[in-house]
N, CA, C and O atoms as CSV, one atom per row, in Angstrom:
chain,resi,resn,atom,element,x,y,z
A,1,UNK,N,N,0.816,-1.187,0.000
A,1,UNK,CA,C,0.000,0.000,0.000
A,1,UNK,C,C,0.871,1.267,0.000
A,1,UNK,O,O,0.530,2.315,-0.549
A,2,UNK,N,N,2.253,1.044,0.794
A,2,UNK,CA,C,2.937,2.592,0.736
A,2,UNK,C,C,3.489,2.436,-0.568
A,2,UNK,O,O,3.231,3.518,-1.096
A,3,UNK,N,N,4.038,1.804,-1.327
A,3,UNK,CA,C,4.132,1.589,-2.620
A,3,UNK,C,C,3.451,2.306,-3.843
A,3,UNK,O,O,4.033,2.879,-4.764
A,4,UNK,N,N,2.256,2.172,-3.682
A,4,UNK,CA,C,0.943,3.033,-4.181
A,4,UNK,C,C,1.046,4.321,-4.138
A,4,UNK,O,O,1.289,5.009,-5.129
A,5,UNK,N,N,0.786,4.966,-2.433
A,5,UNK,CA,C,1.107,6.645,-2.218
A,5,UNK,C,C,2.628,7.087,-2.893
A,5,UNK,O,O,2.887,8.048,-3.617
A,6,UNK,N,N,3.595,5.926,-2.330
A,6,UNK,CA,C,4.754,6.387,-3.531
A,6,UNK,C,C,4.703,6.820,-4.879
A,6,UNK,O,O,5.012,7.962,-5.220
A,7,UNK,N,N,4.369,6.049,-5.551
A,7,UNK,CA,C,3.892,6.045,-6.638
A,7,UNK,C,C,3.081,7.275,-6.892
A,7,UNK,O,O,3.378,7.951,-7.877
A,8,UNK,N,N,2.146,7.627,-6.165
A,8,UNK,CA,C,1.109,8.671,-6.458
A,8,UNK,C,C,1.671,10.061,-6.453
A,8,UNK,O,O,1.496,11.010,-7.218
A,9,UNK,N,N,2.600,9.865,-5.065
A,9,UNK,CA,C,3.497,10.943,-4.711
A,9,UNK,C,C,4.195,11.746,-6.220
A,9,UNK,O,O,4.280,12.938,-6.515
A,10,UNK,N,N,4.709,10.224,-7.115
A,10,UNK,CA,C,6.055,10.640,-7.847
A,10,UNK,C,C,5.047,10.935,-8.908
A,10,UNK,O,O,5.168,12.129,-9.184
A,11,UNK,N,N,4.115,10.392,-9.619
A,11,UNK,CA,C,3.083,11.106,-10.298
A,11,UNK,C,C,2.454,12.570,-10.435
A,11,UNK,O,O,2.195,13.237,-11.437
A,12,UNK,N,N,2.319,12.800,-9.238
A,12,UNK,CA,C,1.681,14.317,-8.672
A,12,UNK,C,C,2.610,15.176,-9.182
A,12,UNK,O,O,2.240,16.149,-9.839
A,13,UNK,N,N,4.121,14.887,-8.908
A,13,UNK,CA,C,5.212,15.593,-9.086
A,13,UNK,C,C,5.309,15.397,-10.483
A,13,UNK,O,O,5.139,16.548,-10.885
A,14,UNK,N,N,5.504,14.549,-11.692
A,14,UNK,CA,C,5.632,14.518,-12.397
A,14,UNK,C,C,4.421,15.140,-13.498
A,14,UNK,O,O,4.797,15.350,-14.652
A,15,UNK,N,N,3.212,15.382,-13.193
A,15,UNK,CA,C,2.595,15.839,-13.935
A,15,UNK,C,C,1.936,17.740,-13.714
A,15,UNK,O,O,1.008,18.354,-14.242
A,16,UNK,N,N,3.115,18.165,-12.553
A,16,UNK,CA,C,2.399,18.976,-12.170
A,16,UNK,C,C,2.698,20.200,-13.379
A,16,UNK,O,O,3.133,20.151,-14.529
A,17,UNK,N,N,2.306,21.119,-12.631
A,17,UNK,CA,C,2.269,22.416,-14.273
A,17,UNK,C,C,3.520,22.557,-14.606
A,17,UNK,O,O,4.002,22.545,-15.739
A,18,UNK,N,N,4.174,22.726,-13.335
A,18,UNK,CA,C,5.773,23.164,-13.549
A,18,UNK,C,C,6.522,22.106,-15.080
A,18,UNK,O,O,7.026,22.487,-16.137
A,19,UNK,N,N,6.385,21.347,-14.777
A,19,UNK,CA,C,6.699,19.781,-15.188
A,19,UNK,C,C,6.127,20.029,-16.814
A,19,UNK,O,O,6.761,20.354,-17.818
A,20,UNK,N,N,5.121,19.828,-16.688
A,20,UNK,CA,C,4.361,20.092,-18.250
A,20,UNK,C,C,4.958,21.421,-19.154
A,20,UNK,O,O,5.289,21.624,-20.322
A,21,UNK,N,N,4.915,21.873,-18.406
A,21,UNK,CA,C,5.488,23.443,-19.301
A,21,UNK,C,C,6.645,23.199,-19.251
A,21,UNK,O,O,6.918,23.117,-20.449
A,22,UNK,N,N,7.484,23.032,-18.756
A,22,UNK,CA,C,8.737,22.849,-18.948
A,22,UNK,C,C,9.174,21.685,-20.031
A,22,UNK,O,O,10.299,21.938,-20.465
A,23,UNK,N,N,8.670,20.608,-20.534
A,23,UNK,CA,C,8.584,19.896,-21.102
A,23,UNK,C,C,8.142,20.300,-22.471
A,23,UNK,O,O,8.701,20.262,-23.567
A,24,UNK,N,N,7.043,20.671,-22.094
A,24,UNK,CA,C,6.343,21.579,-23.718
A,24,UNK,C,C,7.619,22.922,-24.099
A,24,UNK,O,O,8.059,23.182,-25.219
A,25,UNK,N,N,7.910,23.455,-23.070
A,25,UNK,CA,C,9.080,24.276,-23.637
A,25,UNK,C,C,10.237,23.603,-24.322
A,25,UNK,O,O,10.453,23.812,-25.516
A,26,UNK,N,N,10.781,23.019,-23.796
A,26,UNK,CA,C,11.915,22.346,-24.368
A,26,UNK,C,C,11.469,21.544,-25.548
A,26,UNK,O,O,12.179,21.723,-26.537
A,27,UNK,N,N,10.566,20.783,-25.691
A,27,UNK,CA,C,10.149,20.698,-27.260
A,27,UNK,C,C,10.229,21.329,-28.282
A,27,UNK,O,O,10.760,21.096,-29.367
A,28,UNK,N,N,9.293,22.709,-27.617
A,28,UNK,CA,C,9.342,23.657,-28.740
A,28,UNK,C,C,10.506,24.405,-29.189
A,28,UNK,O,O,10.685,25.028,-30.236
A,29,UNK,N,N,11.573,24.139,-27.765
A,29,UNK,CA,C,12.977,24.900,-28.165
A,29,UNK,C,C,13.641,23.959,-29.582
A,29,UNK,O,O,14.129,24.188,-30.689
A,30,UNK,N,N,13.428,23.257,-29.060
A,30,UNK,CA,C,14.280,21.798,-29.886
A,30,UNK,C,C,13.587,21.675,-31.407
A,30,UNK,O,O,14.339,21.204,-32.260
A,31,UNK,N,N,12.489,21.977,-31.762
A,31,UNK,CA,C,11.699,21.924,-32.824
A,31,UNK,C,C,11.589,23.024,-33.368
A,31,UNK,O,O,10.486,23.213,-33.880
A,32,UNK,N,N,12.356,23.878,-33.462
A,32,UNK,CA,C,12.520,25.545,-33.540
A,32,UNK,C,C,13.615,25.908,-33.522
A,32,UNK,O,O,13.869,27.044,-33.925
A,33,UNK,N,N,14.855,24.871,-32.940
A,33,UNK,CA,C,16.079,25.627,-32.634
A,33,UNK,C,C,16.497,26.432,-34.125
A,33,UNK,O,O,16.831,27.602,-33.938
A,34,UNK,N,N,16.516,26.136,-35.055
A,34,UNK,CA,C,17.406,27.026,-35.999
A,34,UNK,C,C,16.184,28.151,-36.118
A,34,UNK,O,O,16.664,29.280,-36.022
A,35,UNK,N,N,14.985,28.160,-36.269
A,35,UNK,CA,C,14.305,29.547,-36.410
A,35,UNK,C,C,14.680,30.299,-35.366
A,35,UNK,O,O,15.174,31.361,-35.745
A,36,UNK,N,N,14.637,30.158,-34.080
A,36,UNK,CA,C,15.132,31.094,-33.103
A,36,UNK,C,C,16.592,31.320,-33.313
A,36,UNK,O,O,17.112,32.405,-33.054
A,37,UNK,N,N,17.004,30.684,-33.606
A,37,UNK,CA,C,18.447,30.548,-33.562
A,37,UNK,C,C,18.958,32.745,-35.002
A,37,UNK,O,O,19.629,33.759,-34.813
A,38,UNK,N,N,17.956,32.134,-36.287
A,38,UNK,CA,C,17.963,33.031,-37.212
A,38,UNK,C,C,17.373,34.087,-36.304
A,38,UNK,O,O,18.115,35.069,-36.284
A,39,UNK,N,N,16.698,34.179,-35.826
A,39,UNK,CA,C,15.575,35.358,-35.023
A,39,UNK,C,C,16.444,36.414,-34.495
A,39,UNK,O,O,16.450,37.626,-34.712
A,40,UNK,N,N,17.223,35.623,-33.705
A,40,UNK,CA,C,18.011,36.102,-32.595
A,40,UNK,C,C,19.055,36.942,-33.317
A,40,UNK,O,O,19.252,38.090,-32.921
A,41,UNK,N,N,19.784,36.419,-34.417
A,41,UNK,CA,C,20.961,36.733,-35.043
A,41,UNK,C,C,20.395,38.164,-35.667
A,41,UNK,O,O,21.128,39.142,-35.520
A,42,UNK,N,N,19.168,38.334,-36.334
A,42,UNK,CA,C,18.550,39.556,-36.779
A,42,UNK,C,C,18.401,40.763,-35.802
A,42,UNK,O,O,18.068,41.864,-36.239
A,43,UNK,N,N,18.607,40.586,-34.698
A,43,UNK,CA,C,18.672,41.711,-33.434
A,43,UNK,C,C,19.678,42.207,-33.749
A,43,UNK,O,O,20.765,41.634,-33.826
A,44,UNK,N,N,19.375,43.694,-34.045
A,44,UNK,CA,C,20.953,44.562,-34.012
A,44,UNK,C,C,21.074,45.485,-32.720
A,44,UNK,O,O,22.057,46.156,-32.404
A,45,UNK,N,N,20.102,45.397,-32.173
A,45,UNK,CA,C,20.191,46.725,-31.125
A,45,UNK,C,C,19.411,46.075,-29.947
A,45,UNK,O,O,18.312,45.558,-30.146
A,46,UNK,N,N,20.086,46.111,-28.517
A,46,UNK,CA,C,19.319,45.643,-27.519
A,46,UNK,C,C,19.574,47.538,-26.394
A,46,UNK,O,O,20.485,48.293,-26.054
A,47,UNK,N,N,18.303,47.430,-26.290
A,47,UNK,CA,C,18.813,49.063,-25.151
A,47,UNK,C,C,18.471,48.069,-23.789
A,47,UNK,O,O,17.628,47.179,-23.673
A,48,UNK,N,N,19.193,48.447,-23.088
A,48,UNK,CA,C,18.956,48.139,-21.665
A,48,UNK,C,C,18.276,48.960,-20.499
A,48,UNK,O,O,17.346,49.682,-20.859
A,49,UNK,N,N,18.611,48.960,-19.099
A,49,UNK,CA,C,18.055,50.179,-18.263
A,49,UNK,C,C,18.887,50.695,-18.160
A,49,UNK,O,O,20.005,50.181,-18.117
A,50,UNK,N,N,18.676,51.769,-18.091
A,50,UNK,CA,C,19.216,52.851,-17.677
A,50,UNK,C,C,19.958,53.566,-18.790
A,50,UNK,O,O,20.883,54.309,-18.461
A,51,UNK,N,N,19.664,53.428,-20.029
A,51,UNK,CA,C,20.111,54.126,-20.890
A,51,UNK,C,C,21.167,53.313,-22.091
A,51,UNK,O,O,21.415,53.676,-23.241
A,52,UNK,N,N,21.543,52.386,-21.520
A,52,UNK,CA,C,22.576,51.625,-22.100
A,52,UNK,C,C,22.634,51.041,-23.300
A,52,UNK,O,O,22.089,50.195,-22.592
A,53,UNK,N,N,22.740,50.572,-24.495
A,53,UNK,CA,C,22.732,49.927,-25.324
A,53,UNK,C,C,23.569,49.501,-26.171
A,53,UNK,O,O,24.532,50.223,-26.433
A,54,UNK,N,N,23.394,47.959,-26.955
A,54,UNK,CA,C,24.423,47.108,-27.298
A,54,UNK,C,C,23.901,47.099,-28.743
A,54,UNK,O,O,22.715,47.271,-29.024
A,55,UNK,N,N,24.998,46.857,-29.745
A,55,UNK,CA,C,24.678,46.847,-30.884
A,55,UNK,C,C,25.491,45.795,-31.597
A,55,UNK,O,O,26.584,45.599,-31.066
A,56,UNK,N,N,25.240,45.095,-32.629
A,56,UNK,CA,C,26.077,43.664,-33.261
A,56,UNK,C,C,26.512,44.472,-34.366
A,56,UNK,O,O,26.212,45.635,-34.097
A,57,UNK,N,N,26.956,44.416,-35.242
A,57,UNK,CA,C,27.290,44.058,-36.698
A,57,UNK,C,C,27.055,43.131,-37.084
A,57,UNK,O,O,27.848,42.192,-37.019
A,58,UNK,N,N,25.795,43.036,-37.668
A,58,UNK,CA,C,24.785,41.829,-38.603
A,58,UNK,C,C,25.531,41.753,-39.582
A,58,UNK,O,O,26.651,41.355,-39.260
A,59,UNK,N,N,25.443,41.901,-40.350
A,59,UNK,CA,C,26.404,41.412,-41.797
A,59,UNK,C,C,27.301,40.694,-41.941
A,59,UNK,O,O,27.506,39.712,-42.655
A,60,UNK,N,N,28.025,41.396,-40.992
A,60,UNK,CA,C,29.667,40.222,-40.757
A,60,UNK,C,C,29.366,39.164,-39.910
A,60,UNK,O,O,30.086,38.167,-39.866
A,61,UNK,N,N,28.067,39.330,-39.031
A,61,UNK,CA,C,27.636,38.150,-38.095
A,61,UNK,C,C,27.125,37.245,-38.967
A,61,UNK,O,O,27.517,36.105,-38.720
A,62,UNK,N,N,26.108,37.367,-40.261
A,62,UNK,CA,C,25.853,36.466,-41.240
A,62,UNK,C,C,26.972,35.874,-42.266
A,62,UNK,O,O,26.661,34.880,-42.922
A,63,UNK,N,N,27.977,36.325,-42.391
A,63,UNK,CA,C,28.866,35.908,-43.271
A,63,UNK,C,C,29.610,34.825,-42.528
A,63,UNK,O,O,29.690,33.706,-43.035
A,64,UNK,N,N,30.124,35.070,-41.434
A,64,UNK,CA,C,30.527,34.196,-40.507
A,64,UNK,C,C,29.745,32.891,-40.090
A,64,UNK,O,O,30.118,31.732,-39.914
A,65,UNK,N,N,28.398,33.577,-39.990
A,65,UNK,CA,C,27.570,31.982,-39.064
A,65,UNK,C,C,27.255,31.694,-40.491
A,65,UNK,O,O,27.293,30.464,-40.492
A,66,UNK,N,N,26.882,32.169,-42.066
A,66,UNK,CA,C,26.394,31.838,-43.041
A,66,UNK,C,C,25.061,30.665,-42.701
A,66,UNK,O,O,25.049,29.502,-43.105
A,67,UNK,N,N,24.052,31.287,-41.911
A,67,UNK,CA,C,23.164,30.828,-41.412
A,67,UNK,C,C,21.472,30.883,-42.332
A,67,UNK,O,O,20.707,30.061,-42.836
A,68,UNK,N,N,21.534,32.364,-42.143
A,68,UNK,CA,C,20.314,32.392,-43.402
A,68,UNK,C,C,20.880,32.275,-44.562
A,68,UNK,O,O,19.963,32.539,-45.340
A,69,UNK,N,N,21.768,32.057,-45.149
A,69,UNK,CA,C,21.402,32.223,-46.913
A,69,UNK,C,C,21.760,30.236,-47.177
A,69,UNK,O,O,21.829,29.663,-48.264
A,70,UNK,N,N,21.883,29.764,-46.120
A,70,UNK,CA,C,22.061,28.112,-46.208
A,70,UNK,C,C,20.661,27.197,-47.339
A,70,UNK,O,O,19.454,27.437,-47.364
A,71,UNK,N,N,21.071,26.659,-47.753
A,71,UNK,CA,C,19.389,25.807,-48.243
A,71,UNK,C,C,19.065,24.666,-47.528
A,71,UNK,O,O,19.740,23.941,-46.797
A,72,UNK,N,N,17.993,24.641,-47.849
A,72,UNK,CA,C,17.216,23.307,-46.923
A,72,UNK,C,C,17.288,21.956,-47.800
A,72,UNK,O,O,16.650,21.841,-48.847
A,73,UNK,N,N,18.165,20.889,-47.255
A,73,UNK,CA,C,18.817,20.399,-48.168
A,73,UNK,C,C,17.697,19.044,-46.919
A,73,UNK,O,O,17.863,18.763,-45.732
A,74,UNK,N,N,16.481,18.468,-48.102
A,74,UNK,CA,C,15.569,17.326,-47.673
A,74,UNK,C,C,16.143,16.431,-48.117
A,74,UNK,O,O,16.694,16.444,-49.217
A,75,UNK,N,N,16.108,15.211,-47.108
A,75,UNK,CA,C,16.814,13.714,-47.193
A,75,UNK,C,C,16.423,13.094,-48.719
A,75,UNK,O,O,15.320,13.411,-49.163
A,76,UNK,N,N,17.137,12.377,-49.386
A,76,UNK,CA,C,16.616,11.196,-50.714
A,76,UNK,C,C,15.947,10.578,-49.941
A,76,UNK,O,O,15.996,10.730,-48.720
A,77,UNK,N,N,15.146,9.702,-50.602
A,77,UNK,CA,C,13.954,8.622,-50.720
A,77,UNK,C,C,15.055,7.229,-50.646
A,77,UNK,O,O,15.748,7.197,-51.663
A,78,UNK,N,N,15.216,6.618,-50.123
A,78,UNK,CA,C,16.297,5.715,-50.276
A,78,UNK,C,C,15.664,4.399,-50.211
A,78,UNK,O,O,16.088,3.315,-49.811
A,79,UNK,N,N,14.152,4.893,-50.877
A,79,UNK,CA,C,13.473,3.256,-51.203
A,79,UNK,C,C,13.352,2.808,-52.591
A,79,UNK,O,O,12.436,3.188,-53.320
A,80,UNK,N,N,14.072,2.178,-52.878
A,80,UNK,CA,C,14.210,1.817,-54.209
A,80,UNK,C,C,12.684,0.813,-55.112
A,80,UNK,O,O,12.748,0.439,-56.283
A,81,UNK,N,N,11.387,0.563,-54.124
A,81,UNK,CA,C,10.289,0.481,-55.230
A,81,UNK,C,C,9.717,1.677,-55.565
A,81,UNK,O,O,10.184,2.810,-55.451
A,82,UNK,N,N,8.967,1.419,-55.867
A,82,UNK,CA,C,8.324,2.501,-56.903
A,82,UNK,C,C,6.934,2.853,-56.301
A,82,UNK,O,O,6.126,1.925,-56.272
A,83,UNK,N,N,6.642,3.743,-55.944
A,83,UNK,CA,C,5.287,4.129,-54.744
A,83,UNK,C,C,4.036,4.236,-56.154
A,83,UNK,O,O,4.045,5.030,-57.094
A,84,UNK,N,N,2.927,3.005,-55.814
A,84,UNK,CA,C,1.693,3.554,-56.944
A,84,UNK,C,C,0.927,3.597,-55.635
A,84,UNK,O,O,-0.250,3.959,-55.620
């Protein structure tokens, strides 16, 4: 029987919101990483508080990561019948 509340215990914990969202986040990080990844690189200007602000050089940051102008290069078919 304490076996059970164990069990229930590690359940409760495992499904709680924290748990779920955090899970659904990291999916979506992982299933997205190169769009965020481009997103991010397009920021040229971050102002901060108090007046402060940071600026990149995009251009030379794209030539370097050569990130957006890459192609989307989809796997071959590597089934050799013939799909009717």
């Amino acid at each position: 029987m304490e076996y059970f509340k164990l069990s229930l215990e590690y359940f409760k914990v495992l499904l709680s919101t924290q748990m779920v969202t955090g899970v659904i986040l990291l999916v979506f990080m992982l299933l997205f990483k190169s769009d965020i990844k481009a997103l991010i690189l397009r920021i040229a200007k971050i102002r901060l508080p108090g007046g402060g602000e940071i600026s990149t050089p995009q251009l030379e940051k794209q030539v370097k990561e050569n990130i957006l102008d890459k192609p989307i290069v989809l796997p071959k078919d590597t089934d050799d019948k013939k799909h009717t």
